[in-house]
N, CA, C and O atoms as a MOPAC input file, in Angstrom:
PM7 MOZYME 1SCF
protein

 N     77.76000 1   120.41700 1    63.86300 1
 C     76.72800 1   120.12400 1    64.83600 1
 C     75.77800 1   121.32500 1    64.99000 1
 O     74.60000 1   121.18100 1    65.31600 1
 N     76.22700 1   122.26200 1    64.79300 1
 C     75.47500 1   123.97700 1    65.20400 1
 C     76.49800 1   124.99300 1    64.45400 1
 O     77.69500 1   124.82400 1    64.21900 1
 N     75.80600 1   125.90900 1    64.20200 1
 C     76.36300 1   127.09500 1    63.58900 1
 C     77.26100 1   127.86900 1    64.67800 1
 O     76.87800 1   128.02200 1    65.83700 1
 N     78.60600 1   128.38600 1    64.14800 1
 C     79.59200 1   128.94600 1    64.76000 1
 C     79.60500 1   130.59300 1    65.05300 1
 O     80.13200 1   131.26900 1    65.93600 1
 N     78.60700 1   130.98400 1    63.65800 1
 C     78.32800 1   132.32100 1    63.84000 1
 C     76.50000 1   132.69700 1    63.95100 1
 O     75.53200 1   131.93600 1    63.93600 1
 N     76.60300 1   134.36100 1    64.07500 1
 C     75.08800 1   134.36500 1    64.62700 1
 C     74.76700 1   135.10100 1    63.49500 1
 O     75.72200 1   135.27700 1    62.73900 1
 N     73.42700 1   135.71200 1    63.06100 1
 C     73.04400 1   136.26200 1    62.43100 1
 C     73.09500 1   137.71400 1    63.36600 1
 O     72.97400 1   137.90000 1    64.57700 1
 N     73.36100 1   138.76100 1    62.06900 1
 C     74.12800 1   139.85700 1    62.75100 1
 C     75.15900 1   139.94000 1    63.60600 1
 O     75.28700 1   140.85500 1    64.41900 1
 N     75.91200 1   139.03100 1    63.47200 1
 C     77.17700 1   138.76900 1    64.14100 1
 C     78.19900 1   140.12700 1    63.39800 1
 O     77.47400 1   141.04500 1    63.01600 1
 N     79.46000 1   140.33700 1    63.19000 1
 C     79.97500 1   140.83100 1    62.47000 1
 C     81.64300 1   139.62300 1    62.81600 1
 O     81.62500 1   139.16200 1    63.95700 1
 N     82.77500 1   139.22400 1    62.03200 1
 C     83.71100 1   138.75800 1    62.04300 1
 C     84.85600 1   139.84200 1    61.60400 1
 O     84.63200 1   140.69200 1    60.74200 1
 N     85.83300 1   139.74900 1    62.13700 1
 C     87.01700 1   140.55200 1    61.80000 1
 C     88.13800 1   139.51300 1    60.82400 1
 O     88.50900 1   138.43400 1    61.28500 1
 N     88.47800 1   139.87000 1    59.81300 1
 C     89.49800 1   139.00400 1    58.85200 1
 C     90.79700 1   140.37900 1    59.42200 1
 O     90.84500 1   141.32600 1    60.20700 1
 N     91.67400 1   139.67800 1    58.41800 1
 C     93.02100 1   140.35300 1    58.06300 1
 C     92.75300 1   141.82000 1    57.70600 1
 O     93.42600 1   142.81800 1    57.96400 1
 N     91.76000 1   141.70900 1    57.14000 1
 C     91.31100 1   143.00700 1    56.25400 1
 C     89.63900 1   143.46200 1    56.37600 1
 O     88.69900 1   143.09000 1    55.67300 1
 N     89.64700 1   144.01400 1    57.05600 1
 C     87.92600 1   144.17300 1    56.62400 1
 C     87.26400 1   143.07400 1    57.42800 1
 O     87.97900 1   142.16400 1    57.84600 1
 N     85.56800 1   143.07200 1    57.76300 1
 C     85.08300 1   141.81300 1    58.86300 1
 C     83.89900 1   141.23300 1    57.25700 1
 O     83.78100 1   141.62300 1    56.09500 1
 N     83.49100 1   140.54400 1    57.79700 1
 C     81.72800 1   140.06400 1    57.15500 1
 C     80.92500 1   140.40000 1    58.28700 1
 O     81.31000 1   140.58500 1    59.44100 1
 N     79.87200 1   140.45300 1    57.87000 1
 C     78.55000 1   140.76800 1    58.84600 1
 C     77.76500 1   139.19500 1    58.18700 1
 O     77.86100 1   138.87600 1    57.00100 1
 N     77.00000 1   138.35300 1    59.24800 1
 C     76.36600 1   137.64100 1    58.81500 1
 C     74.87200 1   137.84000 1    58.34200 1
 O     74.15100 1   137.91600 1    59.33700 1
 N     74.21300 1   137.94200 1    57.25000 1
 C     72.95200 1   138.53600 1    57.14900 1
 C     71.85800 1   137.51700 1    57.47000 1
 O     70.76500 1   138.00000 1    57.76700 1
 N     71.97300 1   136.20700 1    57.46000 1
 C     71.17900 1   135.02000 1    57.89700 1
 C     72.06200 1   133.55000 1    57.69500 1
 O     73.05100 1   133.22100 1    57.04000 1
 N     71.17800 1   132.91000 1    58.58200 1
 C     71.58500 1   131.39600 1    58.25900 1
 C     70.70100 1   129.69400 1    58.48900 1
 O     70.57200 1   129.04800 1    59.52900 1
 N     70.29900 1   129.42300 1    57.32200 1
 C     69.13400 1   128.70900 1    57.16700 1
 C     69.78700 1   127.32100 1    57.18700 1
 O     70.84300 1   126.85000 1    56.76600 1
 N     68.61900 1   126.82200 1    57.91400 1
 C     69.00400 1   124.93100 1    57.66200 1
 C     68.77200 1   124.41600 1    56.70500 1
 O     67.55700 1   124.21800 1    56.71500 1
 N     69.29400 1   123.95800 1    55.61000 1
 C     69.09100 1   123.17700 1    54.67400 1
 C     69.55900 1   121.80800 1    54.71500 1
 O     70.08100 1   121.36400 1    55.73800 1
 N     69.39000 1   121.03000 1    53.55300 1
 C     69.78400 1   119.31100 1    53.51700 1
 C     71.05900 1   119.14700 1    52.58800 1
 O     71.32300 1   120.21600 1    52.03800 1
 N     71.95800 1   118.07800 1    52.24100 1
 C     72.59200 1   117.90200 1    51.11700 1
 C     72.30700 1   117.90800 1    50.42400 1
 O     72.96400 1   118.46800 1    49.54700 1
 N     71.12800 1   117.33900 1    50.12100 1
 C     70.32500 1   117.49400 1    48.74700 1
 C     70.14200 1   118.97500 1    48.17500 1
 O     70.22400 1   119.13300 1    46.95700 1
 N     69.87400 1   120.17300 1    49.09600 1
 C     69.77400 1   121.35500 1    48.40900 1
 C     71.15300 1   122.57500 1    47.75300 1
 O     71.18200 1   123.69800 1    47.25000 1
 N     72.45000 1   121.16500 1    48.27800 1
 C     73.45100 1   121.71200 1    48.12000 1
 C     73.53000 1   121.18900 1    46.49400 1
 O     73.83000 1   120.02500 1    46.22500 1
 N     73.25400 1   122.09500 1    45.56500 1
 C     73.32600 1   122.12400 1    44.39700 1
 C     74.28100 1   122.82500 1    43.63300 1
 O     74.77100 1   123.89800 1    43.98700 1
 N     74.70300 1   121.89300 1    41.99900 1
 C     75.60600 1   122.41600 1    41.32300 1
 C     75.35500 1   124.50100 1    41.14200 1
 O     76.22200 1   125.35900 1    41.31100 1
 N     74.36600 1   124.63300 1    40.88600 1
 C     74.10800 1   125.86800 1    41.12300 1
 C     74.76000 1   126.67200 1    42.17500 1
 O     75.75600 1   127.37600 1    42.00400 1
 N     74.02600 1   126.48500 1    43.42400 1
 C     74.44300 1   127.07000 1    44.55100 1
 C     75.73700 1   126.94900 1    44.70800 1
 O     76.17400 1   127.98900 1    45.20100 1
 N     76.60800 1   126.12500 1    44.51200 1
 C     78.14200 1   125.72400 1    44.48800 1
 C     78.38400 1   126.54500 1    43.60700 1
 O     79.36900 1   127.05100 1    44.14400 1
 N     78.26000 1   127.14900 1    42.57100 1
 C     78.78100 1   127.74200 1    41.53400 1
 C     78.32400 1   129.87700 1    41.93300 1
 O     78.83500 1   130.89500 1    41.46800 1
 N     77.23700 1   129.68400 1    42.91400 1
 C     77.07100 1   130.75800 1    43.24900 1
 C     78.17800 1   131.33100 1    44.38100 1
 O     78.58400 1   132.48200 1    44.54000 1
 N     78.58200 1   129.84700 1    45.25300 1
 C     79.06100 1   130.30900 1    46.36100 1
 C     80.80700 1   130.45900 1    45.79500 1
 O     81.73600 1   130.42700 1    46.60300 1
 N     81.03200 1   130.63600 1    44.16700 1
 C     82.37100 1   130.66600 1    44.36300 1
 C     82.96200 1   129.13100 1    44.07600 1
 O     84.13800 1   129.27500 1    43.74300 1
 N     82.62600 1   127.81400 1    44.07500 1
 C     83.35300 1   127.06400 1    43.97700 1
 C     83.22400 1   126.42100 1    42.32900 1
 O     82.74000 1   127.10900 1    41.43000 1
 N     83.45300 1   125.78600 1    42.22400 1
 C     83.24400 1   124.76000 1    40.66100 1
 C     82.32500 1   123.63100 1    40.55500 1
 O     81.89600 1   123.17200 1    39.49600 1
 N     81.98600 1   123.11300 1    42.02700 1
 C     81.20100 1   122.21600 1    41.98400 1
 C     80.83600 1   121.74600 1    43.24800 1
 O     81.39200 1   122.27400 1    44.21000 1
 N     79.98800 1   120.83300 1    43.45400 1
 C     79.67800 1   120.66100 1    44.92100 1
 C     80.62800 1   119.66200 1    45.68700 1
 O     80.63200 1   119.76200 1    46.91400 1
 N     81.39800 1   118.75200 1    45.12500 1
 C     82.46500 1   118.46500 1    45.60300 1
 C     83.25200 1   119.20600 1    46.03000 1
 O     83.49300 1   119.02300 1    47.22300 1
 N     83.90800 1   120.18600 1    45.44600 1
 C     84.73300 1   121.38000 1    45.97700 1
 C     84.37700 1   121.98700 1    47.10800 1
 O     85.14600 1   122.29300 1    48.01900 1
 N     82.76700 1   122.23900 1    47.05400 1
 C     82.43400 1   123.25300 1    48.20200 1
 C     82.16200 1   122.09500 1    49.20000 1
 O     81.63900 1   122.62300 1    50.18100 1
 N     82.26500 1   120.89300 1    49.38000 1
 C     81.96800 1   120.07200 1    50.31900 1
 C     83.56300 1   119.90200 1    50.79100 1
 O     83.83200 1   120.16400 1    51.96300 1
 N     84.81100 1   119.38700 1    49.71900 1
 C     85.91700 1   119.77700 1    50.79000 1
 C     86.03800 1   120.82900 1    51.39000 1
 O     86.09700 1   120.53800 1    52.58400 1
 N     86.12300 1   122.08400 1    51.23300 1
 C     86.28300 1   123.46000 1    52.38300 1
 C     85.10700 1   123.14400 1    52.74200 1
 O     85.79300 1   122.62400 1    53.62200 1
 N     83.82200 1   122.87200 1    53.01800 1
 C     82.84600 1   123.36100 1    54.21700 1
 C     82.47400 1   122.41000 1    54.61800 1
 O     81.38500 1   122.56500 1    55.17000 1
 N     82.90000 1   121.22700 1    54.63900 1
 C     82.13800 1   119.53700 1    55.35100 1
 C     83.14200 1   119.79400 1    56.61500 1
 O     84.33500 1   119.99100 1    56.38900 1
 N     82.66200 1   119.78800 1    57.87600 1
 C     83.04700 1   119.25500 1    58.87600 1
 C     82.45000 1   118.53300 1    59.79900 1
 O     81.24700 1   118.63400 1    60.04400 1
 N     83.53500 1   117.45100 1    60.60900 1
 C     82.52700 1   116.58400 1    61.21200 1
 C     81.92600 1   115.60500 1    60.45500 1
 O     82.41300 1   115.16600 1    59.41300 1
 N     80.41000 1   115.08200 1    61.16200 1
 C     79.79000 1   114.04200 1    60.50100 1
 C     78.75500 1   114.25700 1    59.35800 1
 O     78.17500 1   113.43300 1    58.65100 1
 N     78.69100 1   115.86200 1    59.39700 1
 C     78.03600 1   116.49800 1    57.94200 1
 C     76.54800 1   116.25300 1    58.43400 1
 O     75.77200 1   116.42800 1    57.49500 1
 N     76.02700 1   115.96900 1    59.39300 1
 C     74.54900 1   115.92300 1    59.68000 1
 C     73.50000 1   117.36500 1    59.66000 1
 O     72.28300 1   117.51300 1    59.54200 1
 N     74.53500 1   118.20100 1    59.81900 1
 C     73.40100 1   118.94600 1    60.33200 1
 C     74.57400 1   120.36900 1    58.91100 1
 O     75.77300 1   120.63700 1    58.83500 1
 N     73.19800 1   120.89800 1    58.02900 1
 C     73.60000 1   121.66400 1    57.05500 1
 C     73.22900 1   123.13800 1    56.85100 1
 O     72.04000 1   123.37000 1    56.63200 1
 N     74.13000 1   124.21100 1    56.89700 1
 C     73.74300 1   125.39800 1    57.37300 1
 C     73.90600 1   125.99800 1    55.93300 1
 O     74.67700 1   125.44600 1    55.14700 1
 N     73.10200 1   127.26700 1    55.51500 1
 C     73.84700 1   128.35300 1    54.47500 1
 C     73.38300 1   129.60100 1    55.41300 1
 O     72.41400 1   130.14600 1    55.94200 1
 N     74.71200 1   129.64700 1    55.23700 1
 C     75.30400 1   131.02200 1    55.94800 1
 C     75.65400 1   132.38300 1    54.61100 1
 O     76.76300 1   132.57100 1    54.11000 1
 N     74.54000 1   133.07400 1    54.31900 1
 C     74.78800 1   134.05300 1    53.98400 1
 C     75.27800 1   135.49500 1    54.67300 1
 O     74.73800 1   135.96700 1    55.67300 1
 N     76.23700 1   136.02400 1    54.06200 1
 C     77.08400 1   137.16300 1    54.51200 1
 C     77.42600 1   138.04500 1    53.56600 1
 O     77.41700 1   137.87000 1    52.34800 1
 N     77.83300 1   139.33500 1    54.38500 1
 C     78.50000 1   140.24600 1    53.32800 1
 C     79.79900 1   140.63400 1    53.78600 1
 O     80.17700 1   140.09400 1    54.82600 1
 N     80.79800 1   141.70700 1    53.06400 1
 C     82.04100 1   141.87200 1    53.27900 1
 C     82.01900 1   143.50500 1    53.19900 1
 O     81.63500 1   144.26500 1    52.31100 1
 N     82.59400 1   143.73700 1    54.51000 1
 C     82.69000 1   145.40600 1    55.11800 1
 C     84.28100 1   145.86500 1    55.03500 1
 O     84.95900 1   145.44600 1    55.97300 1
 N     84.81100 1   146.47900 1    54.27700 1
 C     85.76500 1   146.66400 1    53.69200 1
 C     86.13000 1   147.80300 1    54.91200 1
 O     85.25700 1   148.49600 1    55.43500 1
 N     87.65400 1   147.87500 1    55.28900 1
 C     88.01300 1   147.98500 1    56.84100 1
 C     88.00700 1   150.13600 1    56.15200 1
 O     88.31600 1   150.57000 1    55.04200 1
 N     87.60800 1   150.77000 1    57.19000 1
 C     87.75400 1   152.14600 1    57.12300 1
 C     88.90100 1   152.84200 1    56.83800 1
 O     89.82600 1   152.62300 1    57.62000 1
 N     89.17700 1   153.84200 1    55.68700 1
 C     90.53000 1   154.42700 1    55.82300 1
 C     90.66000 1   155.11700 1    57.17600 1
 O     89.84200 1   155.70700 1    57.88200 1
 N     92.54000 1   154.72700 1    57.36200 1
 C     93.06000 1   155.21100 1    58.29000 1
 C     92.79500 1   154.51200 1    59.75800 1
 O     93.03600 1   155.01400 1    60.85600 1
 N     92.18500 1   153.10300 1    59.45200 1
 C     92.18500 1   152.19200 1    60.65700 1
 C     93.35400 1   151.70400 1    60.50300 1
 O     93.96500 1   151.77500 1    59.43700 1
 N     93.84300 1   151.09400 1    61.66200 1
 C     94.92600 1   150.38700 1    61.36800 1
 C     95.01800 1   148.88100 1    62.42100 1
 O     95.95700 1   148.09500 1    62.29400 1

């Protein structure tokens, strides 16, 4: 329905956070074999099981990066 994270947000994982660098509205239609293959998956089926939730109306790309956690944090 709406995006979960913000731009310049930062997220904490197990290991290390992402920082979100933007996040644009796009359509299904721009969800392409390409872009699926950029984001890591094999195809756009794939990237539609992990990222379809809900009624799929409303389509975000959420670009991010990965901040690798500081030595000696714990």
């Amino acid at each position: 329905m709406r995006p979960h994270v913000r731009a310049g947000g930062r997220y904490r994982f197990e290991e290390g956070e992402i920082e979100v660098d933007s996040i644009v509205p796009i359509t299904l239609e721009q969800i392409t074999p390409r872009l699926a293959r950029e984001c890591g998956f094999a195809g756009v089926s794939d990237l539609l099981k992990v990222a379809k939730h809900g009624p799929g109306e409303n389509v975000y790309l959420v670009e991010f990066h990965y901040i690798a956690p500081k030595s000696g944090r714990r």
